[in-house]
C-alpha positions in Angstrom: -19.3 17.7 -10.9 -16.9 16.3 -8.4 -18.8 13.3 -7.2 -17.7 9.7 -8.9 -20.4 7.0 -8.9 -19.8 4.3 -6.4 -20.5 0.1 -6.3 -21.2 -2.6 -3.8 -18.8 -5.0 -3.6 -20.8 -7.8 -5.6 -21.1 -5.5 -8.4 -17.2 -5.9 -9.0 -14.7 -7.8 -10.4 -13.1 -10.0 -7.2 -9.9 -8.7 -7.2 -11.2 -5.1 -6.5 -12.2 -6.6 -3.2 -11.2 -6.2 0.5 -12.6 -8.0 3.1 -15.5 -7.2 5.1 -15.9 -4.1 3.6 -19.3 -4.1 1.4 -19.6 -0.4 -0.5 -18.2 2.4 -1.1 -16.3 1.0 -4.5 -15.3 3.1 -7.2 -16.1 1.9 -11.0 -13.4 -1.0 -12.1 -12.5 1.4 -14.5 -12.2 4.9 -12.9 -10.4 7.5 -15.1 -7.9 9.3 -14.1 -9.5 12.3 -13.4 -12.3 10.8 -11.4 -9.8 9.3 -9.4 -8.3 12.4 -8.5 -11.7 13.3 -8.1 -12.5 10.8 -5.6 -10.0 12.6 -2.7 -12.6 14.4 -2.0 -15.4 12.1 -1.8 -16.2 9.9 0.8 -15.3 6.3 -1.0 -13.6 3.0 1.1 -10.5 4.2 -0.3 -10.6 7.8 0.6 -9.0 7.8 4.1 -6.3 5.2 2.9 -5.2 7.8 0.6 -5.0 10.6 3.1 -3.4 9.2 6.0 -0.3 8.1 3.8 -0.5 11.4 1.7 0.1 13.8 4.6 2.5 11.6 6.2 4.5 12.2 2.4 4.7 15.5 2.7 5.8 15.7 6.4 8.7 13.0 5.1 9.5 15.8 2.0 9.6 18.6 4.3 11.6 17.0 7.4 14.3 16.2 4.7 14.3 19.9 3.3 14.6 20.6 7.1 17.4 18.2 8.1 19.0 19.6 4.7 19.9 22.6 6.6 21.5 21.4 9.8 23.3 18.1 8.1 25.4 17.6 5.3 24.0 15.3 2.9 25.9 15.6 0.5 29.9 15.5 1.7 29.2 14.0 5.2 29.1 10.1 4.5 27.7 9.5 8.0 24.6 11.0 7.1 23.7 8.9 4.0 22.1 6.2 5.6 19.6 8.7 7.3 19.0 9.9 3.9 18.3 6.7 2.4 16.0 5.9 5.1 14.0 9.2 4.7 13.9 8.7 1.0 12.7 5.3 1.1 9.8 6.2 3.8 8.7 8.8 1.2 9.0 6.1 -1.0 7.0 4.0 0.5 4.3 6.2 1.7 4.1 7.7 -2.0 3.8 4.4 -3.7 0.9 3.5 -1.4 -1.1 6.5 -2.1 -0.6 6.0 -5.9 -2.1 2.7 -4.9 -5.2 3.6 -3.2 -5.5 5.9 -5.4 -5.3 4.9 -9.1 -6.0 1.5 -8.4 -9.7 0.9 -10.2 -8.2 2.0 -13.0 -9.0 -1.3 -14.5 -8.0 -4.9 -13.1 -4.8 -4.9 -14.7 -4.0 -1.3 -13.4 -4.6 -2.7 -9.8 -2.2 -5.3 -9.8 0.6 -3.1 -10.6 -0.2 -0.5 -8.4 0.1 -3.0 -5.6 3.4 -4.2 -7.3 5.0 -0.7 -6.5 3.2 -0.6 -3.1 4.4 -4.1 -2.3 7.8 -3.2 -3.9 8.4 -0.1 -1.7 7.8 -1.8 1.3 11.0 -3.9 0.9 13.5 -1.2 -0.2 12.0 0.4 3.1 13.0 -2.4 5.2 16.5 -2.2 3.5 17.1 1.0 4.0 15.8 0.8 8.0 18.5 -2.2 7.8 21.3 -0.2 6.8 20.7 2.7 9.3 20.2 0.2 11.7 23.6 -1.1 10.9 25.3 2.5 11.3 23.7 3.8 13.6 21.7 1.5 16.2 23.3 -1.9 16.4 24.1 -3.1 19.8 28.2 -2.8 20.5 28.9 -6.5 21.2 27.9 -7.4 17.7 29.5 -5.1 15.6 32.1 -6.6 13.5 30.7 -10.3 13.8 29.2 -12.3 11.2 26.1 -11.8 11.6 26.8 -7.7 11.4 28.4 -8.7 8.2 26.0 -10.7 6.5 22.7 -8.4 8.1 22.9 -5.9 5.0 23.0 -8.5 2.8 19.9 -11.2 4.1 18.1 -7.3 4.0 18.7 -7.2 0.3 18.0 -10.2 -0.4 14.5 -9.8 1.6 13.7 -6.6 -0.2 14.1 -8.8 -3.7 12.6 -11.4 -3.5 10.2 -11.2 -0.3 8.7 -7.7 0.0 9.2 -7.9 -3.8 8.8 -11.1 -6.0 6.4 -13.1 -3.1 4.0 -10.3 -2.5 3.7 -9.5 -6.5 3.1 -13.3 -6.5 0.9 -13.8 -3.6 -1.8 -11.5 -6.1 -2.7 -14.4 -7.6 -3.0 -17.1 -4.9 -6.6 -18.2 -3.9 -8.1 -16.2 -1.5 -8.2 -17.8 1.4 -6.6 -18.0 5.0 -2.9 -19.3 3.4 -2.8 -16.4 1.0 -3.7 -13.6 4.2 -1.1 -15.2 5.9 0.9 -15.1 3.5 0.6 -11.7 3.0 1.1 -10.9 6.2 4.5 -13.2 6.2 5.5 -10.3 3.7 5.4 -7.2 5.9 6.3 -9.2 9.1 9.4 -11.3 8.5 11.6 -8.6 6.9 10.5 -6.6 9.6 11.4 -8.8 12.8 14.8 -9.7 10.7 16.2 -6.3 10.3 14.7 -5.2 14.3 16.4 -8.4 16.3 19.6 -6.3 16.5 17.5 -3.6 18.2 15.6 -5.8 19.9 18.5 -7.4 21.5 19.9 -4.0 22.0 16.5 -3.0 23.9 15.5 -5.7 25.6 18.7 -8.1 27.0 20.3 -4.6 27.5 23.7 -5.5 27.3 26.6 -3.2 28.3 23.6 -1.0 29.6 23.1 0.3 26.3 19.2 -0.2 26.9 19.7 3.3 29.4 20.4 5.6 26.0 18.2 8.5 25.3 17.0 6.6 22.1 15.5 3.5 23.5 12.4 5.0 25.1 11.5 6.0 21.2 12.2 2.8 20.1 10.0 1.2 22.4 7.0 3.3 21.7 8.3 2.2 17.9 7.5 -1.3 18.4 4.6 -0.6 19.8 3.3 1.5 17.2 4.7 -2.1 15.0 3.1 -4.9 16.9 -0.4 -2.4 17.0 -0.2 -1.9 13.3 0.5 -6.3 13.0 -2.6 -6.8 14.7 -4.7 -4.7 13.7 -3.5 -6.0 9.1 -3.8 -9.4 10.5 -7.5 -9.3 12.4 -9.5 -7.4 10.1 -10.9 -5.2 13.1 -13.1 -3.1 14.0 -14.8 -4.2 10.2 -14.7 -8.2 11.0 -17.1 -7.8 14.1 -19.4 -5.3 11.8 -19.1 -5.8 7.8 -20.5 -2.7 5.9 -20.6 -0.4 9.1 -16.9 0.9 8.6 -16.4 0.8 4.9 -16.0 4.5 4.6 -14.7 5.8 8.1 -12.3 3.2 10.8 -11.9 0.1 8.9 -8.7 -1.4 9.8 -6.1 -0.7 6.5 -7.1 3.3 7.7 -6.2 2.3 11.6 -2.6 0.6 9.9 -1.8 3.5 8.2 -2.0 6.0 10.7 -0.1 3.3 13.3 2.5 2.8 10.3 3.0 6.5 10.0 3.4 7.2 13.5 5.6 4.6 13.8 8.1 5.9 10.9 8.1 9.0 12.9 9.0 7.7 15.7 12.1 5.4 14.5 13.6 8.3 12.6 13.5 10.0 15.8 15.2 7.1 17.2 17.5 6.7 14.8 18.6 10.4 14.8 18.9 10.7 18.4 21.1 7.4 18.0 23.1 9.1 14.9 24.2 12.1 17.2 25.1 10.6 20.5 26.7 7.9 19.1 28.7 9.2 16.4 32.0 9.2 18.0 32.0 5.7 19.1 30.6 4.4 15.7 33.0 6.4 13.5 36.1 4.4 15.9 34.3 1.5 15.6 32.8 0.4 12.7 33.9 3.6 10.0 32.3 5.5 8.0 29.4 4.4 5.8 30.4 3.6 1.9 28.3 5.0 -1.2 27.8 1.3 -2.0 27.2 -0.2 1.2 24.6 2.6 1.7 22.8 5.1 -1.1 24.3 3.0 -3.9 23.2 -0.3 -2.4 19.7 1.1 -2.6 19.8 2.5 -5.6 21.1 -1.1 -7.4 18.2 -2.8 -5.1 15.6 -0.3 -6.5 16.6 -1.4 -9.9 16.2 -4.9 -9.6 12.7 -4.6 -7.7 11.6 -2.1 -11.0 12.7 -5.1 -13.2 10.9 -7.3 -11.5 7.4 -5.4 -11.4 8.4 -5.1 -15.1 7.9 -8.9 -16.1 4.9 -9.4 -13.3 2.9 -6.3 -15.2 3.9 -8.3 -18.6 2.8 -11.3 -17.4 -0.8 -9.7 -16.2 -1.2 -8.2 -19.6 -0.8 -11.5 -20.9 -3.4 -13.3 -18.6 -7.5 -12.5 -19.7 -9.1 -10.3 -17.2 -12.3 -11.1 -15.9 -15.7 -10.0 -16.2 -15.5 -6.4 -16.3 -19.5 -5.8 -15.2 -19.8 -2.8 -12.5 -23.5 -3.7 -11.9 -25.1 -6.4 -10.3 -25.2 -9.9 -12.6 -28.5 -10.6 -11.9 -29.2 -7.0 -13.3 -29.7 -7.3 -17.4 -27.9 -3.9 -18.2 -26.1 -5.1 -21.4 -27.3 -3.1 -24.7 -27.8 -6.4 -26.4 -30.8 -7.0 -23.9 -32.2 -3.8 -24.1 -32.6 -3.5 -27.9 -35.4 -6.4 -27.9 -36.9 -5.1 -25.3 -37.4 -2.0 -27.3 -38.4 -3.3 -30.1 -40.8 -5.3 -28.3 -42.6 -2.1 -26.8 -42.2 -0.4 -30.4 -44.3 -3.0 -31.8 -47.2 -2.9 -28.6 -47.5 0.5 -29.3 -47.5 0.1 -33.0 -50.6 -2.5 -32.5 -52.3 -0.5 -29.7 -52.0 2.1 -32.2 -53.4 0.1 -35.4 -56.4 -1.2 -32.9 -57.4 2.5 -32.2 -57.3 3.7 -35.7 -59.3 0.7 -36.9 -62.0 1.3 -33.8 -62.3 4.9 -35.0 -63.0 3.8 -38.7 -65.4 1.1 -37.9 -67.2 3.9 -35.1 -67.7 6.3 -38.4 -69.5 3.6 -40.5 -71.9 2.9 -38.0 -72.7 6.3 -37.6 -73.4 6.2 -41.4 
């Protein structure tokens, strides 16, 4: 009752497929309800959907938490923590409606990825404006480059994270479009961290000796473990079909990603209350526009987007839509010869026995 039929990977369309992994494919198009059905069934995409699921609800409940010891609502210093949890649950939400509904049908898998792709880049915009508030290191605050870093976020969250990854979808497969891809979760990335990594690393005006740096250490870690392990393939390169349901590498990045979320809202809020003072004299405090507003209007624009990319799939043919192998003959128009073909054997056989029975009582005569 709650088991869903599953496929090898060469009885699916291509763009179901993920590299090195061999089986454990749901139907190319699942229904709802067997998709829902399929959390609890061992299938390739299983484990993708559980370690960002749980990691969701932790995000919900640590902002019903935080609800009761900050003020979200009248304290404008807290609103860039807020965007940043909203946008992690976001994130982590969109990507198990991904893993999830995606064999829907072909179409239906694009746009899934769309939002998946999509929230990845309002996530790095928000992570650049509590960076801003919060984390950047005192000798740049109120340069140029402090006043132009919300900005280059947004414009990453649009049209990298956004418009190139929905675009990279239909690229070849090959090495370019992997790297590629991988261009799209790393660059915005590295752009909206060189403030902390500055603030880390150089250490200047000892800042590198706050509570919060240890934590954002172990977050680029958790980062540059997650990189390596989207980029390589591994443990399923060295072994295709031994980890398609259990350890394959998108599961390993989502557990590193998750931890690593963890770990820079930690950061952040450590940096948030022991810094509050000296930020607030500094730098002010946070707009509505320059913050929640600026994500909202961001938001927007990314949902247009993935609006005329799902129109433009809808215009383009889908391919073959066969869940069995193509050397297999399973379509009904094959089968009904065949059937008529053993009709008419039997028909025979059965005319050759009749006429041996009525010849055999003539003899006897």
């Amino acid at each position: 009752m709650w088991t869903v039929k599953l496929f090898s990977a060469d009885q699916l369309p291509s763009v179901f497929h993920e590299p090195f992994i061999l089986n454990g494919y749901r139907a190319s198009e699942t229904s709802v309800v067997e998709c829902i059905k399929s959390t609890l069934q061992c299938t390739n995409e299983t484990v993708n959907f559980w370690t960002h699921f749980v990691p969701f609800l932790y995000t919900v409940w640590r902002i019903v938490h935080l609800r009761y010891y900050l003020d979200f609502v009248n304290d404008p210093f807290t609103w860039p923590l807020l965007g940043l949890l909203i946008c992690i649950s976001l994130c982590l939400s969109a990507s198990c409606f991904a893993h999830l509904f995606n064999c829907l049908s072909e179409r239906a898998c694009h746009i899934c990825y769309f939002f998946d792709y999509s929230s990845l880049g309002i996530y790095s915009l928000a992570s650049c404006i509590a960076y801003r508030y919060y984390v950047f290191p005192h000798c740049l605050m109120n340069t140029e480059y402090f006043n132009i870093y919300i900005p280059i976020g947004a414009l990453n969250a649009i049209l990298w994270c956004t418009f190139g990854a929905c675009w990279s979808r239909f690229m070849n497969m090959g090495l370019f479009r992997h790297l590629f891809r991988l261009s799209v979760l790393i660059v915005p990335y590295v752009f909206c961290s060189l403030p902390l990594l500055y603030r880390v690393f150089v250490c200047p005006d000892k800042e590198c000796e706050a509570a919060s740096v240890t934590v954002h250490r172990q977050h680029f870690v958790a980062a540059f473990c997650s990189a390596f392990i989207f980029a390589t393939h591994l443990p399923e390169r060295l072994a295709p079909g031994k980890f398609d349901v259990f350890l394959h590498s998108h599961q390993l990045f989502h557990v590193i990603t998750a931890t690593g979320t963890i770990l820079q809202v930690n950061s952040v809020i450590i940096d948030m209350n022991d810094r509050r003072a000296f930020l607030e004299s500094e730098i002010g405090l946070p707009t509505y526009w320059y913050s929640l507003g600026l994500i909202t209007v961001v938001f927007s624009l990314q949902m247009l987007l993935i609006l005329c990319f799902s129109v433009w799939v809808y215009s383009r043919p889908e391919e073959s839509k066969h869940i069995y192998p193509k050397s297999q003959n399973t379509n009904n128009d094959n089968l009904e010869p065949c059937a008529e073909t053993i009709k008419h054997k039997l028909i025979n056989k059965c005319s050759a026995e009749r006429n041996l029975e009525i010849m055999t009582k003539i003899k006897k005569q």
